[in-house]
N, C-alpha and C positions, 0 to 999 in steps of 0.2 A: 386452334384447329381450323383452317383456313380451309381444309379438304376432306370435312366434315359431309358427309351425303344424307340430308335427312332422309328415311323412308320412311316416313310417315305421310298421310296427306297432311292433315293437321298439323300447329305447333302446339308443342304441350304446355303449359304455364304450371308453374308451382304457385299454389293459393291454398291461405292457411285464413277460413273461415267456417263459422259455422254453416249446419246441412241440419234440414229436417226431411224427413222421405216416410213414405207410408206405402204399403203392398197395394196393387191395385187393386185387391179383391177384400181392404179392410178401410176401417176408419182410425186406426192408432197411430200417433204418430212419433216418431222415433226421433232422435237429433245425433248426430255425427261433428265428423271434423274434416271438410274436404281439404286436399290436400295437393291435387292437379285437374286440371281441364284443359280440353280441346276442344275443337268443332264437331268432333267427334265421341265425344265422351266422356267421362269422369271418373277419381278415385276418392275414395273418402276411410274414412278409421270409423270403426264402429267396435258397440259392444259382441254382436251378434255373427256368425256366420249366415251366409245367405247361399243358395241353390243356384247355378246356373240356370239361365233360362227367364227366374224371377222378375217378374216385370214390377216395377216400382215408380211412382211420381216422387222430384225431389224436388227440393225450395235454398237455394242459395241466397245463404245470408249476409252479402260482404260487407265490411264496414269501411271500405272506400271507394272511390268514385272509379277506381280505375275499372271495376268488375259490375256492372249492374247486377240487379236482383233478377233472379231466373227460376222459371218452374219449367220446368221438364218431365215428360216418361222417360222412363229406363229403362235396359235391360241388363242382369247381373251378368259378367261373362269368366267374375272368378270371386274368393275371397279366401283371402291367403291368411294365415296366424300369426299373430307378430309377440314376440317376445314378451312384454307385456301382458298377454292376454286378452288385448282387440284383436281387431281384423282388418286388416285392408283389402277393402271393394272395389271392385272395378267396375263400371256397366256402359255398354255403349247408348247413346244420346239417341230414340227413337224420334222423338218430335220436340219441340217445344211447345208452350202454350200460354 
């Protein structure tokens, strides 16, 4: 695909690592399976559906060098049902920290 036109600003990377995340307005924390990242965002597999809007801190836990360890806020911008009976999350990358 030579003539391939990203629209994206970002590139998106497939990463298959654990995610822990907690609501910004609690102290529980929850763990995932993220499954893409950008400069702009992330998606991850969970138990739960989640609310647009939902703003969340999350903790990437990768187990090789190519991806350092990242904490971040978020904010949820979808969570779709998957077959299975997870969900896949979407949320755009408000800050780091």
């Amino acid at each position: 695909m030579l003539d391939y036109d990203e629209k994206r600003d970002y590139i998106r990377m497939d990463v298959d690592c654990e995610i822990t995340y907690k609501m910004a307005d609690s102290d529980t924390i929850n763990t995932g399976r993220c499954t893409s990242l950008s400069g702009a965002g992330v998606s991850f597999i969970t138990e739960s559906a989640y609310a647009f809007g939902l703003a969340m801190e999350i903790k990437l836990l990768p187990q090789n060098s190519v991806i350092p360890p990242m904490t971040a806020f978020v904010q949820v911008v979808r969570s779709n049902p998957r077959e299975d009976g997870t969900f896949e999350v979407a949320a755009t990358i408000k800050s780091l920290k």
